[in-house]
PADREN-10709 format. One line per field, with one value per residue (C-alpha): x, y, z; chain. Coordinates in steps of 0.25 Angstrom, whole numbers, plus 5000, padded with zeros to 4 digits. Example, Ala and Ser with C-alpha at 12.3 -4.5 7.8 and 13.67 -1.06 7.14 Angstrom:
# PADREN-10709
c1: 5049/5055
c2: 4982/4996
c3: 5031/5029
chain: A/A
//
This chain:
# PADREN-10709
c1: 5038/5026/5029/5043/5041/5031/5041/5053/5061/5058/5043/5044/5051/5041/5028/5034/5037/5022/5017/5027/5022/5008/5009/5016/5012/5015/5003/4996/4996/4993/4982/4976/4974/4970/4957/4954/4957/4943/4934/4948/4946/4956/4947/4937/4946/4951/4937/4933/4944/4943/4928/4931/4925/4934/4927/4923/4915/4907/4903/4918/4921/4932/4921/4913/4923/4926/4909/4909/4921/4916/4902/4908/4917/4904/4897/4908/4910/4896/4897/4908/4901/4891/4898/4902/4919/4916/4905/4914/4928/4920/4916/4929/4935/4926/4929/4944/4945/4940/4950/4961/4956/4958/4973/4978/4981/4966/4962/4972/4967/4951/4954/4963/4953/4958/4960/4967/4977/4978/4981/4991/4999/5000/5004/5015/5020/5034/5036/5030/5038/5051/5048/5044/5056/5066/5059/5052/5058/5052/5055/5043/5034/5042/5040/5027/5019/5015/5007/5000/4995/4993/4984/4978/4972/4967/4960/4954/4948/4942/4936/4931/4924/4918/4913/4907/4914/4921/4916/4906/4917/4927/4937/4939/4947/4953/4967/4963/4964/4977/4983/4976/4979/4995/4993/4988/5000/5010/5005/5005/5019/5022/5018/5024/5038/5043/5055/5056/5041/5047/5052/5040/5029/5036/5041/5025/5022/5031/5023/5009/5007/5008/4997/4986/4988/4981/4970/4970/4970/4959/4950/4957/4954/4939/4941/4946/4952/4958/4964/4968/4976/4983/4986/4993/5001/5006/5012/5016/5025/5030/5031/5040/5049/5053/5056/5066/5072/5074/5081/5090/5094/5098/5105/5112/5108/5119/5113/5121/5130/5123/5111/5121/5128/5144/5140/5129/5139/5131/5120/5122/5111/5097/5085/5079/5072/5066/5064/5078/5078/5079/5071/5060/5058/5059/5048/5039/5040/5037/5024/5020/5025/5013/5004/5009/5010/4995/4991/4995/4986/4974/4975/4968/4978/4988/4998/4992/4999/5010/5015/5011/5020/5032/5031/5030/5042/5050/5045/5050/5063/5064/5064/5072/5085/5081/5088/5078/5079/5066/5060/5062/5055/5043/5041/5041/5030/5022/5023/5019/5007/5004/5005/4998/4987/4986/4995/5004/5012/5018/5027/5035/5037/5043/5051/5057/5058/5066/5073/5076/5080/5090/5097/5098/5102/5112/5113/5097/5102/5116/5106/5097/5108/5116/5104/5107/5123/5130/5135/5120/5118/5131/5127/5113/5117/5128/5120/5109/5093/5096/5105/5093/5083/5091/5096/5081/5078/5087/5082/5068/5072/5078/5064/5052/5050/5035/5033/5046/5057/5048/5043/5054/5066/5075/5072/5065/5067/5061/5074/5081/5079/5079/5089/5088/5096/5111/5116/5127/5137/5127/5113/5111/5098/5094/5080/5076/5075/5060/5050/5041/5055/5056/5042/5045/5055/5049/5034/5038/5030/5018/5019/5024/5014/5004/5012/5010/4995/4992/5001/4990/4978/4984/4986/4976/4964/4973/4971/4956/4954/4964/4952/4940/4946/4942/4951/4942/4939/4931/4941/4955/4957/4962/4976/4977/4977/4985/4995/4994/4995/5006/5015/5010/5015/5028/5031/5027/5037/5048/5046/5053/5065/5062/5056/5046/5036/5044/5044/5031/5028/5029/5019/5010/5011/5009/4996/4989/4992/4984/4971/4970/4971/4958/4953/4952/4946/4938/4934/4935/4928/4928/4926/4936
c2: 5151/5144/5149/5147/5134/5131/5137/5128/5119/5106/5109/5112/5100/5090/5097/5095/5077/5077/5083/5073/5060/5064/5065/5053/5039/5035/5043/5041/5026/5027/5037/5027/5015/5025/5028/5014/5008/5011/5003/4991/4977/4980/4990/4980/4968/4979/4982/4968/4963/4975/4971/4959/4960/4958/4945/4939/4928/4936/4922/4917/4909/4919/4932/4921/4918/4935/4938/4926/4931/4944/4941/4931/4945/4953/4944/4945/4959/4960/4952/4959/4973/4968/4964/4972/4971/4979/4989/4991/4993/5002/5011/5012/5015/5027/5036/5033/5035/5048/5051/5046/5052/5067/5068/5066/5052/5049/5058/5050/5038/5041/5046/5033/5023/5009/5006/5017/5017/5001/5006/5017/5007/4998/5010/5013/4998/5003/5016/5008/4994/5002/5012/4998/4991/5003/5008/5000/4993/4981/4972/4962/4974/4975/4962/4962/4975/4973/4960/4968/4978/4967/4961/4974/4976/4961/4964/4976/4971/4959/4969/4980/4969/4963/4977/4979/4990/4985/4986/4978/4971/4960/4965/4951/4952/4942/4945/4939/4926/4927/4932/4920/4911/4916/4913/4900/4895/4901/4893/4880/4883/4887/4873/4865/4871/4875/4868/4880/4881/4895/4901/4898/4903/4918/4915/4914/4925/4934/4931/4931/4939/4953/4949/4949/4965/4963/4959/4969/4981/4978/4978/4988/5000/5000/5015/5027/5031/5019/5018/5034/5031/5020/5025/5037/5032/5024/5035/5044/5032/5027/5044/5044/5033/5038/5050/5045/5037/5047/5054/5042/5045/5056/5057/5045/5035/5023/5008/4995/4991/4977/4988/4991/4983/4986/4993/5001/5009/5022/5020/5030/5025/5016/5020/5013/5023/5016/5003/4998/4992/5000/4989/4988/5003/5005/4994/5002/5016/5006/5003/5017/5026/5024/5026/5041/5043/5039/5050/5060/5053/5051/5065/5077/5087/5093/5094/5079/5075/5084/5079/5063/5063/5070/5059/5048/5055/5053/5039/5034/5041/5034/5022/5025/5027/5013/5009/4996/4991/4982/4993/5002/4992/4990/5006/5005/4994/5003/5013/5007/5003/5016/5022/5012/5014/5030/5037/5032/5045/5037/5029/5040/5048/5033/5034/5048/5047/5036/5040/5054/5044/5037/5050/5056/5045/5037/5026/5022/5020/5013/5004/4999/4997/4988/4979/4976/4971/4960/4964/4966/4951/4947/4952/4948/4933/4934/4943/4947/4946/4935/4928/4928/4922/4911/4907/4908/4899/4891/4888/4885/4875/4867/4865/4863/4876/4876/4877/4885/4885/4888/4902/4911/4902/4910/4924/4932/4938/4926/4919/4929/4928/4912/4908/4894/4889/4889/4898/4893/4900/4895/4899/4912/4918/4933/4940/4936/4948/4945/4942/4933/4924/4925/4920/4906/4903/4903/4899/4890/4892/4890/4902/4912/4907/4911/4925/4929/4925/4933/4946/4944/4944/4955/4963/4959/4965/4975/4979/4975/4985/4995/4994/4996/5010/5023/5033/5045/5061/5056/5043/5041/5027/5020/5028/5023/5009/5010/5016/5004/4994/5000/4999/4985/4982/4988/4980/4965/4970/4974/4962/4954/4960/4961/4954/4965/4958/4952/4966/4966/4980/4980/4967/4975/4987/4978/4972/4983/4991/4980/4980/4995/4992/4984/4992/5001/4994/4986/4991/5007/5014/5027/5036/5050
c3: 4928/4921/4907/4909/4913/4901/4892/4895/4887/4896/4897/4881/4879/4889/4880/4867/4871/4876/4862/4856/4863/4863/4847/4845/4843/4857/4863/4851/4853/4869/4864/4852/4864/4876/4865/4860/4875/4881/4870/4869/4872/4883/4891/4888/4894/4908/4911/4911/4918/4929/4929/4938/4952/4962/4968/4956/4965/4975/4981/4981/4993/4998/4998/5005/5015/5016/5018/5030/5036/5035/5042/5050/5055/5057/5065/5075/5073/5078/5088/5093/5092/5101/5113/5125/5122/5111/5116/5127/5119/5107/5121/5125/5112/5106/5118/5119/5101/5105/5114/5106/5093/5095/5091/5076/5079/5082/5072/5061/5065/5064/5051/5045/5053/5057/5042/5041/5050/5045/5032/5035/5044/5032/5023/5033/5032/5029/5038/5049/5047/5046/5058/5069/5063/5065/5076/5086/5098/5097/5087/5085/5081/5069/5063/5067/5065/5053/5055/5067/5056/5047/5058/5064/5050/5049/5063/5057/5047/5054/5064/5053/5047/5060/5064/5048/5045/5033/5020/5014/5003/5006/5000/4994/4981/4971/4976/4989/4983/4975/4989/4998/4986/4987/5002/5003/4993/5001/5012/5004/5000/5015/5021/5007/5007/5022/5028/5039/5042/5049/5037/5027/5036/5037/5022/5019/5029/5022/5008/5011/5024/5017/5005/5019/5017/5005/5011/5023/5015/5007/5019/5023/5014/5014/5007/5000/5013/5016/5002/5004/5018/5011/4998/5007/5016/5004/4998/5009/5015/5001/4996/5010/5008/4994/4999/5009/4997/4990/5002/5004/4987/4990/5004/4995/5007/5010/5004/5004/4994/4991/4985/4974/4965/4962/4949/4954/4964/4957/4965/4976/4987/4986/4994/5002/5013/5027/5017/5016/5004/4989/4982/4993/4993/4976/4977/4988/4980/4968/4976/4979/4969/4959/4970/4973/4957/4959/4968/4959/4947/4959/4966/4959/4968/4962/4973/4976/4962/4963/4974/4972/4959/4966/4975/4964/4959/4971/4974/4959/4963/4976/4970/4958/4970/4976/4964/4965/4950/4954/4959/4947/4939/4948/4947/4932/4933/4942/4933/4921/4929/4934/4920/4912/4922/4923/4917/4904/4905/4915/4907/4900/4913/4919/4908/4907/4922/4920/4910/4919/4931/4922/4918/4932/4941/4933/4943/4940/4925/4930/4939/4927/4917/4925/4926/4910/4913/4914/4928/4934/4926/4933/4948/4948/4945/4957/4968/4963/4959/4946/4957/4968/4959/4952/4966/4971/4959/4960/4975/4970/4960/4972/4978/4972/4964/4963/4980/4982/4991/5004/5010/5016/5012/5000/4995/5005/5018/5026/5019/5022/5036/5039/5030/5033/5021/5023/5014/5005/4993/4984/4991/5000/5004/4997/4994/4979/4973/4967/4974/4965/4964/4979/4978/4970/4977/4991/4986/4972/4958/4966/4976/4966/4955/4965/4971/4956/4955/4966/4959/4947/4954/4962/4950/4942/4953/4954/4941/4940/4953/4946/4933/4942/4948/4944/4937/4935/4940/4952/4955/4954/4961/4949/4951/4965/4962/4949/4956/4969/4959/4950/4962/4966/4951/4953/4965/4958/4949/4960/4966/4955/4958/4973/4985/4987/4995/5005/5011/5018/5017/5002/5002/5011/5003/4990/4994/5002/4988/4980/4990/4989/4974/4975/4985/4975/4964/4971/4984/4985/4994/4995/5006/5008
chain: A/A/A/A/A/A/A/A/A/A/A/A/A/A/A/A/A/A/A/A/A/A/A/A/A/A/A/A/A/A/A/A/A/A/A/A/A/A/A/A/A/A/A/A/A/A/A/A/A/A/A/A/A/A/A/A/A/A/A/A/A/A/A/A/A/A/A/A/A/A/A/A/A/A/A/A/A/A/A/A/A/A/A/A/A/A/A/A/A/A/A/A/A/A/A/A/A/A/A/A/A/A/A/A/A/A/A/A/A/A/A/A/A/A/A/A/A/A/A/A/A/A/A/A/A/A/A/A/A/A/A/A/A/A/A/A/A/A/A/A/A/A/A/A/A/A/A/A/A/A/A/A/A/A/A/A/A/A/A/A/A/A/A/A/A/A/A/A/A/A/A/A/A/A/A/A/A/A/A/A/A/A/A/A/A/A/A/A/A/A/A/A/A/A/A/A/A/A/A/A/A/A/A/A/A/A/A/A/A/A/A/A/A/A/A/A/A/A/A/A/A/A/A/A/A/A/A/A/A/A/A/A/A/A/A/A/A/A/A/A/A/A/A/A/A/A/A/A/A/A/A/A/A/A/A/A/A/A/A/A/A/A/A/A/A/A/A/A/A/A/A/A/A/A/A/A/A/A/A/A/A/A/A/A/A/A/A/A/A/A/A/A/A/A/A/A/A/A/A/A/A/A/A/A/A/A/A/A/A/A/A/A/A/A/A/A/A/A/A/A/A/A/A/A/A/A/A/A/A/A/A/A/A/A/A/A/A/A/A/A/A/A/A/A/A/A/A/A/A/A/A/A/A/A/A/A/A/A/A/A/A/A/A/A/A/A/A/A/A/A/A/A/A/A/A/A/A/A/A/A/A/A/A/A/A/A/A/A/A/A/A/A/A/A/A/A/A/A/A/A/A/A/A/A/A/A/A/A/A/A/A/A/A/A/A/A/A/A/A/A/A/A/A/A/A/A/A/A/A/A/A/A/A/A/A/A/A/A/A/A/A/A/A/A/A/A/A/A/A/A/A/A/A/A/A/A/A/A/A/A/A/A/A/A/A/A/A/A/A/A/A/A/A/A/A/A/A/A/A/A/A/A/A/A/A/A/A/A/A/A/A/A/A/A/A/A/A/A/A/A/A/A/A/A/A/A/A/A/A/A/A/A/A/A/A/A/A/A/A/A/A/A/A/A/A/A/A/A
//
């Protein structure tokens, strides 16, 4: 079978185009600048600028601030550890975790640790959302579970660091600025510009409150463990919700009519899975696809690899039959990132792939054509995304466009909900269909001046952290946080075309990704 398959005409025809590329002047010219890059003034100029500690004032008032905090935290914790409450709930507690740690329950949960569990819960944030929504029986716990997590985490934190168990770092990063700075202006903005007081405080909580993940996680993963239980649950919900899309593909599974247009009646079905939505889900296999391609790059296992690029496969198909044009994008993006990073071969399997998926589903090329007519043009001004954001122009020109039209009031879901402007012929409530425009509308020039400030900073200690990684024999970390940030960037490009983050599992999602990015660069711990 071998020989048969070594002597066949496509495996003949594959070996011949690799000769032909790697002779030509193609891979001559990537192979002229991957010699002379090491000793370039560009290696020179990336070194420097990864170079760059990540507090570059060790005596700045906010690490001040931190260290007092932080003793402040263990002199109470001390005192705490000396009083008889405690003695006396510690005696109670160590017999009884005995008890309760001998079935597989108590052995998982020695093994993930408080930080652990912490961490899976956060991982889950989907499953778990859609499982207490479909299935509990009360209510209120649906709308507020998440901030008991949120809040069971911030408790642990302040309590790991009482006892002095956490580690010796802050954890303080440059990011933390952009973040608090991005929150103090959404508060200015909140007490300049709120007719329903109401509205603009849960239009404010919707923006900032999922950024605050940022901060947990990064005290959160202390280590290599931490990281490992994190990056894992990751990919074994996101591997399962693209299996399940591809499922509904083919059991052809029935969607609305409002998800196609009139001259796209081709498109048999789009998935969604336990999401609900086809953009929201292209978006979240936008945001974990390069991290399972990563695992096969990371892993030294062959089944390990085998495997990890099967499921890369299906996730790109999963999001190919969302038939999320924003999100096809953002997965070229990610791509790109991916490749320019690790692997340039990348871009010509992108591109064959591509070119394969246009042949074999006809609708995907039937669905990028018709972006280029005059009847999409047509369409798009009437009821669609050009419409929304000249009508969401439009109503920031009518205020004062440089502190917006107010938090929660016109293209989000907070609108969506209190619609408290009467809705007319010529004015009606809808999501935006981009986020950064949804943004300026709400929070002027000056709140999305500043949003985009923080995206920079973000991304620029992104990549600094990315730089100061290791990619060697011994140490692959560098593939792991190429391939968080890769899908980071291919959501900030999704986001144009959706509003991404006003899903609160994707802002999580989003964030958490970016402190174990600097976790890695900056912070790593490692312990097996």
């Amino acid at each position: 079978m071998k020989a048969i398959f070594e002597d066949s005409l496509l495996v003949r025809a594959i070996a011949c185009l690799c000769a032909w590329y790697h002779e030509g002047a193609i891979a001559g010219f990537f192979r002229r600048v991957r010699e002379a890059y090491p000793d370039s003034r560009w290696r020179r100029l990336w070194d420097s600028f990864c170079a760059v500690p990540l507090c570059t004032a060790a005596n700045s008032g906010y690490v001040r601030l931190l260290a007092a905090l932080r003793g402040q935290l263990e002199r109470l914790g001390g005192v705490i550890a000396q009083s008889a409450v405690y003695r006396g709930c510690l005696a109670v507690w160590r017999p009884l975790s005995g008890f309760l740690g001998g079935g597989w329950l108590g052995r998982a949960c020695r093994f993930l640790g408080v930080r652990g569990v912490l961490l899976l819960c956060l991982a889950l944030y989907l499953p778990l959302d859609y499982a207490i929504r479909q299935f509990c029986p009360i209510a209120a716990i649906a709308s507020i579970w998440d901030e008991c997590l949120m809040l069971a985490a911030f408790a642990y934190i302040l309590w790991h660091t009482a006892m002095k168990r956490a580690p010796v770092q802050l954890c303080a990063t440059p990011v933390d600025a952009y973040l608090l700075l991005f929150i103090g202006v959404g508060f200015f903005l909140l007490c300049a510009v709120s007719p329903d007081m109401g509205i603009a405080v849960a239009g404010y909580r919707a923006v900032v409150q999922y950024l605050f993940w940022f901060f947990l996680v990064a005290r959160l993963i202390e280590d290599d463990r931490d990281l490992a239980i994190f990056y894992s649950a990751l990919v074994a919900m996101a591997a399962l919700i693209a299996l399940h899309g591809v499922y509904q593909y083919i059991v052809a599974a029935p969607i609305p009519a409002s998800w196609v247009s009139q001259t796209e009646e081709n498109v048999r079905t789009r998935v969604y899975s336990i999401i609900g939505s086809p953009n929201i889900m292209g978006s979240l296999l936008v945001l974990f696809a390069p991290m399972v391609a990563g695992i096969a790059y990371h892993s030294r296992k062959l089944w390990v690899k085998v495997l990890a690029i099967g499921v890369t496969g299906m996730m790109c198909l999963s999001c190919i039959f969302t038939f999320s044009k924003g999100a096809w994008g953002g997965l070229v993006v990610a791509v790109l990132v991916f490749a320019i990073f690790l692997d340039r071969r990348l871009i010509a399997l992108m591109g064959v792939a591509g070119a394969g998926a246009l042949v074999a589903i006809p609708s995907i090329a039937h669905r990028i054509t018709y972006l280029f007519t005059a009847d999409y043009t047509a369409a798009s001004l009437r009821a669609g995304r050009m419409g929304r954001w000249s009508a969401g122009m439009n109503l920031l020109r009518s205020g004062d466009p440089w502190l917006g039209f107010g938090l929660g009031r016109f293209g989000g879901a907070v609108a969506m909900q209190n619609k408290v402007i009467e809705e007319t012929p010529n004015f009606t409530y809808f999501y935006m269909d981009n986020y950064y425009l949804k943004t300026m509308v709400e929070m002027g020039y000056i709140g999305l001046i500043f949003f985009i400030l923080l995206l920079v900073g973000l991304v620029l200690w992104c990549l600094r952290a990315i730089g100061r990684t290791r990619d060697d024999q011994t140490d692959r970390t560098r593939v792991l946080a190429v391939s968080m940030f890769a899908g980071m960037c291919g959501v900030l490009v999704h986001c144009y075309f959706e509003n991404i983050f006003e899903v609160p599992y994707m802002m999580a999602y989003f964030w958490s990704m970016a402190a174990a990015v600097l976790y890695l660069g900056y912070f790593r711990k490692r312990r097996t």
